[in-house]
ZAMARGU-4260 file (C-alpha; in steps of 0.2 Angstrom, whole numbers, plus 5000, padded with zeros to 4 digits):
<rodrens>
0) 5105/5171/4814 | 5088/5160/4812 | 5098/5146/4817 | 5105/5154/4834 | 5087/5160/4838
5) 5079/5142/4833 | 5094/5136/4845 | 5092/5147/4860 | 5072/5145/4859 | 5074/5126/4861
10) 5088/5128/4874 | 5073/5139/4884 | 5060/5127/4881 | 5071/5112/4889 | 5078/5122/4902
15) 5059/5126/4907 | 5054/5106/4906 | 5067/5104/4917 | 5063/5115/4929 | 5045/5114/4929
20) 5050/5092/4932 | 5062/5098/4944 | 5047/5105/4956 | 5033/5092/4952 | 5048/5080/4958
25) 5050/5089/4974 | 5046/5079/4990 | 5031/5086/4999 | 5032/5093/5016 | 5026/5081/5030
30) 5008/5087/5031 | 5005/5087/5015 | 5013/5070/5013 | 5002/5062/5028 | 4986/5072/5017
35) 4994/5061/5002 | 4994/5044/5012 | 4978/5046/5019 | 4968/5053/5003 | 4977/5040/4992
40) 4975/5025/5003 | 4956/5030/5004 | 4954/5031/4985 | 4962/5016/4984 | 4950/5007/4999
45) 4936/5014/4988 | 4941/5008/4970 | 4942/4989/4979 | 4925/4990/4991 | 4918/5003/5002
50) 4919/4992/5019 | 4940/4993/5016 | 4948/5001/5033 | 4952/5018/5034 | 4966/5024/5037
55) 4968/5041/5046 | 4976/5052/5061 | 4993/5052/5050 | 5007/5060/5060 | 5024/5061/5049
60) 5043/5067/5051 | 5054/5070/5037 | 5070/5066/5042 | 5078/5067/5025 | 5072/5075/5009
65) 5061/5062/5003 | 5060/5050/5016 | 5045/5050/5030 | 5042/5041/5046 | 5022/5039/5051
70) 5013/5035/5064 | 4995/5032/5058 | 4977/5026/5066 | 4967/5010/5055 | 4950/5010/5057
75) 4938/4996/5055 | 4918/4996/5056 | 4915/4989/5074 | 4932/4988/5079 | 4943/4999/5089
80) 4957/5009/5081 | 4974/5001/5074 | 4990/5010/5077 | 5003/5008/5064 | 5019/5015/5058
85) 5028/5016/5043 | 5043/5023/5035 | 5041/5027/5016 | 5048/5035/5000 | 5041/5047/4989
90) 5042/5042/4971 | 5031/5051/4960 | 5039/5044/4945 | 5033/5025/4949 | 5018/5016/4947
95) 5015/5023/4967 | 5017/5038/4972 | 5021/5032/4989 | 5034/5017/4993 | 5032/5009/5010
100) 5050/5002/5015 | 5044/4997/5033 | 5029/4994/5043 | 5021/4986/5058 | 5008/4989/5073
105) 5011/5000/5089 | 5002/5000/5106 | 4998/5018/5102 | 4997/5033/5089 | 4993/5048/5093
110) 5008/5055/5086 | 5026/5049/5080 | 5034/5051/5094 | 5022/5041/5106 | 5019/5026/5093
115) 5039/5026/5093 | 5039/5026/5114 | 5025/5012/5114 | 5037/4998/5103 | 5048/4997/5121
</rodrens>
């Protein structure tokens, strides 16, 4: 009888660790992915030097569980916004959070869908 009880309380405790990784795993909704990019990239700036760009105005689809499109403004001291885009993976389980796969400059970003119109 200990032995079963031993068994079925570890059985509970891994099927808890699973769960709880199963949920930290979880890809973010797009907002709060865009919150992620910006917040982290700006920790980032600030760990290498305070005059780094900034980046803000992130705008971001998940088309698939996991993977994001963003449109996004760069902002320099003196210099007049940046628009970029990017697509990117979330992957909470290596050394960055956030995997940019692609990425380049657009005419405009103001959202997703106009930095996408402006690369015509």
């Amino acid at each position: 009888m200990r032995c079963a009880l031993t068994s079925l309380m570890l059985a509970l405790a891994l099927a808890g660790t699973a769960q709880a990784e199963r949920r930290v795993e979880a890809p973010p909704p797009t907002g709060e992915f865009a919150r992620l990019f910006v917040g982290l990239t700006a920790a980032y700036g600030q760990m290498l030097d305070a005059e780094q760009p900034r980046i803000g105005h992130a705008h971001c689809v998940q088309p698939v569980p996991g993977h994001y499109m963003c449109s996004y403004a760069l902002a320099r001291p003196g210099r007049p916004l940046e628009c970029h885009i990017m697509q990117a993976r979330w992957t909470p389980r290596r050394a960055s959070t956030i995997t940019v796969t692609l990425a380049g400059r657009t005419s405009r970003c103001g959202s997703l869908r106009e930095a996408i119109a402006s690369l015509r």
